[in-house]
C-alpha positions in Angstrom: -0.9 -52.7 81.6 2.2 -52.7 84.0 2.4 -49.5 86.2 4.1 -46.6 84.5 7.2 -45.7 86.4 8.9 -42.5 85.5 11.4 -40.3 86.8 10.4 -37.0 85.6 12.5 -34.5 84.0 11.8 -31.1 85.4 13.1 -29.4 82.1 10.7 -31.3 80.3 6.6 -31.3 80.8 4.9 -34.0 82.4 2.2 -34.9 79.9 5.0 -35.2 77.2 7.2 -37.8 79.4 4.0 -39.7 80.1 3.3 -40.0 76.1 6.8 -40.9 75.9 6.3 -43.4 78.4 2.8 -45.2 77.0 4.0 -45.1 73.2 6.7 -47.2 74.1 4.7 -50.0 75.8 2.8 -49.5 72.5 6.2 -50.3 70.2 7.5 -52.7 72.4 3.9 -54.6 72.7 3.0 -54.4 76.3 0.0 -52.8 75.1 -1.9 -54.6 72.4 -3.8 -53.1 69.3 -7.3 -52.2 70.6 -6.1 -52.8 74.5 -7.7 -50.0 76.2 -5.9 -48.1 78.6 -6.7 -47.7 82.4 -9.1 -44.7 83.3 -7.5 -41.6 83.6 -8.3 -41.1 87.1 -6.6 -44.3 88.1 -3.3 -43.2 86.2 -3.1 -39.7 87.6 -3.3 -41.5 91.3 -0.7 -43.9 89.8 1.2 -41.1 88.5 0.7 -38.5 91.6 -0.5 -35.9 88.8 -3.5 -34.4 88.1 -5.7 -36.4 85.9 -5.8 -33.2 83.4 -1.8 -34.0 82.8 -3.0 -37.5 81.9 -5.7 -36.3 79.6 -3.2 -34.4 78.0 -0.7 -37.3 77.0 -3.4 -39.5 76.0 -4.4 -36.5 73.4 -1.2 -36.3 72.3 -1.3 -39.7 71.7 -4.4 -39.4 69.8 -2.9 -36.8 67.7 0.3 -38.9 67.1 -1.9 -42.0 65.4 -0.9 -44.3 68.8 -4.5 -44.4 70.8 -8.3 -43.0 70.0 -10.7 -41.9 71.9 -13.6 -43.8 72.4 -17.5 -41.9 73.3 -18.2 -43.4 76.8 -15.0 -46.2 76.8 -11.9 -43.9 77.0 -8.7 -44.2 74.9 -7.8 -47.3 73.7 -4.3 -48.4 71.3 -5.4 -47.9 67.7 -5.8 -51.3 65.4 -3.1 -50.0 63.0 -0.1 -48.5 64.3 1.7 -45.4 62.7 4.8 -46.5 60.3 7.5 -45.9 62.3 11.2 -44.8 60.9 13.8 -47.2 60.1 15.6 -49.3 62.3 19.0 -47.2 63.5 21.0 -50.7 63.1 19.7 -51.1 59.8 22.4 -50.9 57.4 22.6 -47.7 55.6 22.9 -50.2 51.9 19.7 -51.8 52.3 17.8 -48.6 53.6 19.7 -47.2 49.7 18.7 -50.5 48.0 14.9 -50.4 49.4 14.4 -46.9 48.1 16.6 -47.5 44.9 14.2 -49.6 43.2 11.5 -46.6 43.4 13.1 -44.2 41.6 14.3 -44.2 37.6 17.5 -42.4 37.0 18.9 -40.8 34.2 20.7 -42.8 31.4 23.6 -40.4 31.7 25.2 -39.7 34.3 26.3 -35.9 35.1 30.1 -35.2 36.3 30.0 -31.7 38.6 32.9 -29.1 38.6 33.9 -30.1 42.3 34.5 -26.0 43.6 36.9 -27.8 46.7 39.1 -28.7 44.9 42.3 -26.5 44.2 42.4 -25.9 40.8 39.4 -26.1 38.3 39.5 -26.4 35.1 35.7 -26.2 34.4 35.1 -25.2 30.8 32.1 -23.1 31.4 33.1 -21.3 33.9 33.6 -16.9 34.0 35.5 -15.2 36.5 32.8 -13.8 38.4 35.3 -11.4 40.5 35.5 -9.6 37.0 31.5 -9.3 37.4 30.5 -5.8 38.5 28.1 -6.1 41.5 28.0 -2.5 42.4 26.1 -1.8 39.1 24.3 -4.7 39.0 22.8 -4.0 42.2 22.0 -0.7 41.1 19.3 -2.2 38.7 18.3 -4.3 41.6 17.0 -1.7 43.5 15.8 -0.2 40.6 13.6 -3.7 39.5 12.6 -3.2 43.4 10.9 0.2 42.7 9.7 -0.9 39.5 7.6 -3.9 40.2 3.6 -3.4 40.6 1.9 -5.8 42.5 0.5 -7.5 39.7 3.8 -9.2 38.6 4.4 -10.9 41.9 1.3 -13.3 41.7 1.1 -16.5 39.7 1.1 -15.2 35.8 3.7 -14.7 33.1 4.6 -17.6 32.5 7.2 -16.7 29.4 9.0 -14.3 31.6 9.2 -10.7 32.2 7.7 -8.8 29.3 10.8 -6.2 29.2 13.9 -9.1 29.0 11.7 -10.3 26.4 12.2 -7.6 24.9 15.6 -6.6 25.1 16.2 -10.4 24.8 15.0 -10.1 21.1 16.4 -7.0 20.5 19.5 -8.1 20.8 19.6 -11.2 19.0 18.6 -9.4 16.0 21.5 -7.2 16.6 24.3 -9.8 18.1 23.0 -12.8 16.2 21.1 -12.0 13.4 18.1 -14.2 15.1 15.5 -11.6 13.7 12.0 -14.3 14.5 10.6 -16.1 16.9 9.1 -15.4 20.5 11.2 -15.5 23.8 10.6 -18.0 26.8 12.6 -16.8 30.0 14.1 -20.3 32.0 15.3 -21.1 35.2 18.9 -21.4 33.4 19.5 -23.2 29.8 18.7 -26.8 31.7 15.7 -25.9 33.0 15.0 -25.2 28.3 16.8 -28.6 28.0 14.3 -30.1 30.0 11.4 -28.6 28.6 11.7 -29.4 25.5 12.6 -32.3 25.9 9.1 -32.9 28.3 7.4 -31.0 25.4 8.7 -32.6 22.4 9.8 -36.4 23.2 7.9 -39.5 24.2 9.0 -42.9 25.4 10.7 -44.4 22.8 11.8 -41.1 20.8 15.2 -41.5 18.8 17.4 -38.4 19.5 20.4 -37.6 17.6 22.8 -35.9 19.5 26.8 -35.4 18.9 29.2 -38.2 19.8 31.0 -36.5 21.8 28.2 -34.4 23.9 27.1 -32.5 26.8 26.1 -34.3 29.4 23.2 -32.3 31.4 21.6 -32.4 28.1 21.6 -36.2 27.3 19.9 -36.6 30.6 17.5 -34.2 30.1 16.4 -36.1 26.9 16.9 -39.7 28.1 15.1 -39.1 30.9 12.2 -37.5 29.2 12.5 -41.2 27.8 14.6 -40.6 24.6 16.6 -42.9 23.3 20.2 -41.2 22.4 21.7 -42.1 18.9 25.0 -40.9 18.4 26.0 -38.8 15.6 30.0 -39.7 14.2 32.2 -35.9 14.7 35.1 -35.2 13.2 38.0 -32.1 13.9 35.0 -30.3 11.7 32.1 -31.4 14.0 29.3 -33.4 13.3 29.3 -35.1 10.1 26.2 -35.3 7.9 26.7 -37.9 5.7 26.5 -40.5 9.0 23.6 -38.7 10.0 21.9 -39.0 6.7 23.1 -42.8 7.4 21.5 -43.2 10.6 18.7 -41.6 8.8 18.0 -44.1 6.8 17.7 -47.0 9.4 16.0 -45.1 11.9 13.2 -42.8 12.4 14.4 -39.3 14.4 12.1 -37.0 16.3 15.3 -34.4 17.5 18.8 -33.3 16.4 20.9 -31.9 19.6 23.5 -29.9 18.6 26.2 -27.4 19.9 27.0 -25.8 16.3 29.4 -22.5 17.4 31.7 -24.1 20.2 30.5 -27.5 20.0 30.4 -28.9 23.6 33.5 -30.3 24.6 35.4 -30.3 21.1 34.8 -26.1 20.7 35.0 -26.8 17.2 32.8 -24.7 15.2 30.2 -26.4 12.4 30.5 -24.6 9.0 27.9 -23.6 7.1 27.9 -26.1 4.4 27.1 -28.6 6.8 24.8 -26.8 8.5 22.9 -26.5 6.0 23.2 -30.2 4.9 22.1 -30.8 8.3 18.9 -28.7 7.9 18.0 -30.4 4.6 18.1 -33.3 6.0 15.9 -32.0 8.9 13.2 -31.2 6.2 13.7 -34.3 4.2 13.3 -36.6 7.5 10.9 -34.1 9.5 13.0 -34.0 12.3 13.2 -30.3 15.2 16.8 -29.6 15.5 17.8 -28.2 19.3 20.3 -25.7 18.9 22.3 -25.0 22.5 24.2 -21.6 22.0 25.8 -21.6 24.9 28.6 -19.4 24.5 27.9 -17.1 21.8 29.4 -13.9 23.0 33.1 -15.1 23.3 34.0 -15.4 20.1 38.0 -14.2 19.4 39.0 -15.2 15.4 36.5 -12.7 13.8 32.6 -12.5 13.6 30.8 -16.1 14.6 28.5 -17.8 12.5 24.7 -16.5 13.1 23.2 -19.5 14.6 21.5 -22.0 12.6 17.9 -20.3 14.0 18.5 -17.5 11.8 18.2 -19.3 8.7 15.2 -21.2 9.5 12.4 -20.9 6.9 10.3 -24.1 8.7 10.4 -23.0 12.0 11.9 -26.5 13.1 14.9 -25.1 15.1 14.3 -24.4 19.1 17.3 -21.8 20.5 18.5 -21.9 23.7 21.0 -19.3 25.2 21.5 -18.5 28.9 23.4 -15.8 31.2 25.3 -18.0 33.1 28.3 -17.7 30.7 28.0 -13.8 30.8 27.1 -13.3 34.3 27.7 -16.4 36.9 25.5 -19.6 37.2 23.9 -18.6 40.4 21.8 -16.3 38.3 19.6 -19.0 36.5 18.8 -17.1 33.7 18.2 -18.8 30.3 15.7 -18.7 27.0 14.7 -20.7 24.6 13.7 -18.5 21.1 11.5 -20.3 18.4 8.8 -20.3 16.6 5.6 -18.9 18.3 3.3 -21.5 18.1 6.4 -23.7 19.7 6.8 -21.8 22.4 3.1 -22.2 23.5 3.5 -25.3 23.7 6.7 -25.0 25.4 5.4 -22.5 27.7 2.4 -25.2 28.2 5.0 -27.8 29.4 6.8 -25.2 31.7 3.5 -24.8 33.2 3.9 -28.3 34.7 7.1 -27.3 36.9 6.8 -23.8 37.9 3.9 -21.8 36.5 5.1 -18.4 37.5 9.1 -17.5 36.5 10.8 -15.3 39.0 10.4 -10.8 38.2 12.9 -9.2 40.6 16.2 -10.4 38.7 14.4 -10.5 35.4 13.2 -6.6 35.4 17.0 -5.8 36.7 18.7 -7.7 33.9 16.4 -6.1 31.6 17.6 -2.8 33.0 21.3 -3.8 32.6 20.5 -4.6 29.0 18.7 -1.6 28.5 21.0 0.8 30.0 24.2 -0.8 27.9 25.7 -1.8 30.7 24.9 -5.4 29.6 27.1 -5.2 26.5 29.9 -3.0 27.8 30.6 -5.6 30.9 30.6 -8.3 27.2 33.0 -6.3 25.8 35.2 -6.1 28.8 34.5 -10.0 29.3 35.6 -10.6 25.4 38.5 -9.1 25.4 40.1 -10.9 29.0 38.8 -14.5 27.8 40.8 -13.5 25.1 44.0 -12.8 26.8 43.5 -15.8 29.1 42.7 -17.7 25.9 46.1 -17.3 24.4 48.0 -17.4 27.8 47.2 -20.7 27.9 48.2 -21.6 24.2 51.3 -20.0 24.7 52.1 -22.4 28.0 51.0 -25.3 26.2 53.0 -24.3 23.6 56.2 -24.2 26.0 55.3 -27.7 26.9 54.9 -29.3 23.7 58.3 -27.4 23.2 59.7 -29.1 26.0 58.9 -32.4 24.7 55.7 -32.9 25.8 53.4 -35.4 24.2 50.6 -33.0 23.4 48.3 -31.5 21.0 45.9 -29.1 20.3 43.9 -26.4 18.0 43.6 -23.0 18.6 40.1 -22.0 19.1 38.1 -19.4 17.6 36.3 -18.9 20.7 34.4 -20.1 23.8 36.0 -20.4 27.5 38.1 -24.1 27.0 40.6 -25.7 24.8 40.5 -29.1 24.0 44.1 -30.7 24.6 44.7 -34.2 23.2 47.2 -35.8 25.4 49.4 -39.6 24.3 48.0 -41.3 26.8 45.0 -43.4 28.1 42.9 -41.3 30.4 40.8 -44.3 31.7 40.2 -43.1 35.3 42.3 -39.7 35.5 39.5 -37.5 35.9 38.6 -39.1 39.8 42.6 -39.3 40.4 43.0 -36.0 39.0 40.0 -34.6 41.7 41.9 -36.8 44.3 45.0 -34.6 43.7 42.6 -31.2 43.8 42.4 -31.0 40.2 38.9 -30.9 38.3 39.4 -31.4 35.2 37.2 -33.6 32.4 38.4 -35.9 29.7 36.6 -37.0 26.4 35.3 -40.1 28.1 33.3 -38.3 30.7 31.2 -36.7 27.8 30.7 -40.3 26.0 31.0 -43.5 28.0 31.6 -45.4 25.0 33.9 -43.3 23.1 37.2 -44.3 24.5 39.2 -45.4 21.7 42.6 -43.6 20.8 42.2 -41.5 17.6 44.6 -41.8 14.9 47.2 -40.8 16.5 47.3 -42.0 19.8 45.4 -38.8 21.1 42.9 -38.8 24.1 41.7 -35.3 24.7 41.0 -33.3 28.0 38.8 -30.2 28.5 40.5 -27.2 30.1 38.6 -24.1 31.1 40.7 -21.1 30.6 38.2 -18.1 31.8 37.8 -18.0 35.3 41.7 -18.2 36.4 44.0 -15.8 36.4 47.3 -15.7 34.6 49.6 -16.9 37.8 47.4 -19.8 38.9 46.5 -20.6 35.3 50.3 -21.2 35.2 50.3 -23.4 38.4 47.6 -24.8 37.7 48.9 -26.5 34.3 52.0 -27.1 36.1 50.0 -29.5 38.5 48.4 -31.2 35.9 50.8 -31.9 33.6 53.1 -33.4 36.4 50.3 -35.8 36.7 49.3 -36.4 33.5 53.3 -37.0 32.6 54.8 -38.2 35.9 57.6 -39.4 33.8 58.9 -36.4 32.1 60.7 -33.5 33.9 61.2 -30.1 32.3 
């Protein structure tokens, strides 16, 4: 071994700059695999330092996977070096394309409401500054007094025994949803995925809408479904190609988004809901009902969801707070059948076997207290407002001469605006003008054809602005959706 010359730091200890020094004649081969290293009382005199400091470097060697110590020998380099990190001027691709190969992804790919950008017109989105925090936090510090010891360690795996309850409650009072046990979920996605874990295996068919939501077909393709696309029409999901696709293929789950369906917002009536369920009897098939948006519903009373008329027990209802409250809250549920959500809560189990209690025991508070459905009320009747703001600009547009066109929805937070024109591609040149905004082919890769009438359709959230920057905001993207025409 050459001598070690070093140049020490005096901010930085001895032993450490030593190590420093030995590890690289390691890595750059000086010192061989099983060459043993000088005695330590010959390096401390070559070093000036007390032979202690060299003892120390040589340990932290040891501990670092470069040398061992050896029972009357010393240290020697070990046979097999550590694995060291990647080389700096190794291009960032391959380092990507090394690691690519050892990961499966999910068939579909998810498009994120960029929050950046200027203007967003997210269809799930609520207007959280309409959210009241100082009550909320009210039943937060209530939930803190609350809480025994007992519900902070790992049990409860279906959730907080109170939402449950208050949960159920008022589904049988808001949706007519009168059986079934609750499951509490780390947001509606977190249910997606569960199911889906609990449910599917390689191979599974799933039926899903053809236009659909996204987060959920790659919850279920990468649970290793197999998606099958179900034909929709301006009246949702028709069953007569389902009882087609029926006959050619064996299905193991329906997806569906019956009230607002997910991104059309059209709502499924209840004939063919209840074609749909006969079918689901005749071909033994579950049917995963995602009611996302129940509680903003404008036209009259919505349809109970198809879990309230469920004499099998073959539907699985999910619902979350998200809608009501903000996303960052990661509250969902999944209702169903008892004996399904065993083995639901079984599968759960796997990712997190104990759900979170402090936000759970204050939302059950809210709910308790009616402040729950007073803030839904309040919520109702703005989406409401915001909801025909936006027709009536649209309205002025088309007016104007504008080549678009649209239904009026009975609810939910986004109208679905058909637009003359292809969309190929306008969603990233829409986000690279500071617009977020989604188009029917983000929600089906392969349905990109022009309807009958030369229509390609856009989603646009109408909830969390308000009226003045809903206006700009339209402005802005109908300026680029229509760079030719000037009002």
């Amino acid at each position: 071994m050459r001598l070690l010359t070093i140049s020490f730091n005096p901010h930085e200890k001895k032993y450490l700059a030593i190590a420093a020094s030995i590890r690289e004649a390691i890595l750059s081969g000086q010192l061989k695999p099983q060459d043993r290293l000088p005695a330590s009382r010959d390096l401390a005199n070559q070093l000036n330092v007390n032979r202690h400091t060299i003892m120390a470097a040589c340990d932290e060697l040891v501990a670092q996977g470069y040398l061992e110590s050896l029972p009357r020998i010393g240290y020697q380099v070990v046979s097999v070096l550590p694995v060291e990190g990647c080389d700096l001027n190794e291009s960032t691709e391959t380092q990507q394309f090394n690691l690519a190969h050892l990961f499966k992804s999910p068939k579909t790919s998810l498009s994120t409401s960029d929050f950046n950008v200027r203007f967003n017109f997210a269809g799930g989105l609520p207007d959280i500054t309409q959210f009241s925090m100082k009550v909320f936090k009210s039943h937060l510090n209530t939930a803190l007094k609350q809480l025994d010891l007992g519900s902070l360690h790992y049990q409860g795996t279906l959730g907080n025994a109170k939402l449950r309850e208050q949960i159920k409650k008022y589904l049988i009072r808001a949706r007519g949803l009168s059986s079934g046990e609750i499951l509490i979920t780390n947001g509606s996605q977190e249910a997606l995925f569960i199911v889906a874990q609990a449910v599917l295996q390689g191979g599974d068919n799933v039926a899903v809408e053809q236009l659909s939501y996204p987060p959920a077909c790659a919850a279920l393709s990468s649970n290793g479904a197999n998606l099958i696309t179900i034909e929709q029409d301006e009246f949702g999901i028709k069953p007569d190609n389902l009882k087609r696709v029926l006959a050619q293929s064996k299905i193991k789950l329906l997806y569906l988004t019956p009230l607002h369906q997910y991104p059309t917002t059209v709502t499924l009536s209840p004939q063919r809901r209840s074609q749909i369920y006969q079918l689901a009897q005749l071909h033994d098939f579950l049917i995963l009902e995602d009611d996302y948006d129940h509680e903003f519903h404008y036209r009259c009373s919505p349809l109970v969801p198809m879990a309230a008329n469920d004499p099998d027990g073959r539907v699985i209802y999910i619902s979350t707070f998200s809608k009501i409250m903000f996303a960052g809250a990661r509250l969902g549920y999944v209702s169903a059948h008892p004996q399904v959500i065993e083995y639901l809560a079984n599968s759960k189990k796997i990712i997190n076997h104990k759900t979170e209690c402090v936000l759970q025991q204050a939302v059950a508070n809210w709910m308790s207290e009616g402040d729950f459905e007073r803030h839904l009320r309040k919520m109702t009747q703005l989406y409401l407002a915001r909801r025909d703001h936006l027709v009536q600009l649209l309205a002025e547009y088309k007016q104007a001469g504008f080549p678009i066109n649209y239904a009026i929805p009975d609810g939910g937070m986004a109208i679905w605006l058909g637009c003359k024109r292809d969309l190929t591609g306008f969603t990233a040149l829409a986000q690279s003008q500071g617009i977020f905004v989604q188009c029917q082919q983000d929600f089906n890769d392969d349905y990109i054809d022009f309807d009958h009438q030369g229509y390609q359709y856009v989603r646009l959230g109408f909830a969390s602005m308000n009226d003045e920057m809903r206006r700009e905001a339209l402005s802005a993207l109908m300026a680029l959706l229509f760079p030719a025409i000037t009002r």
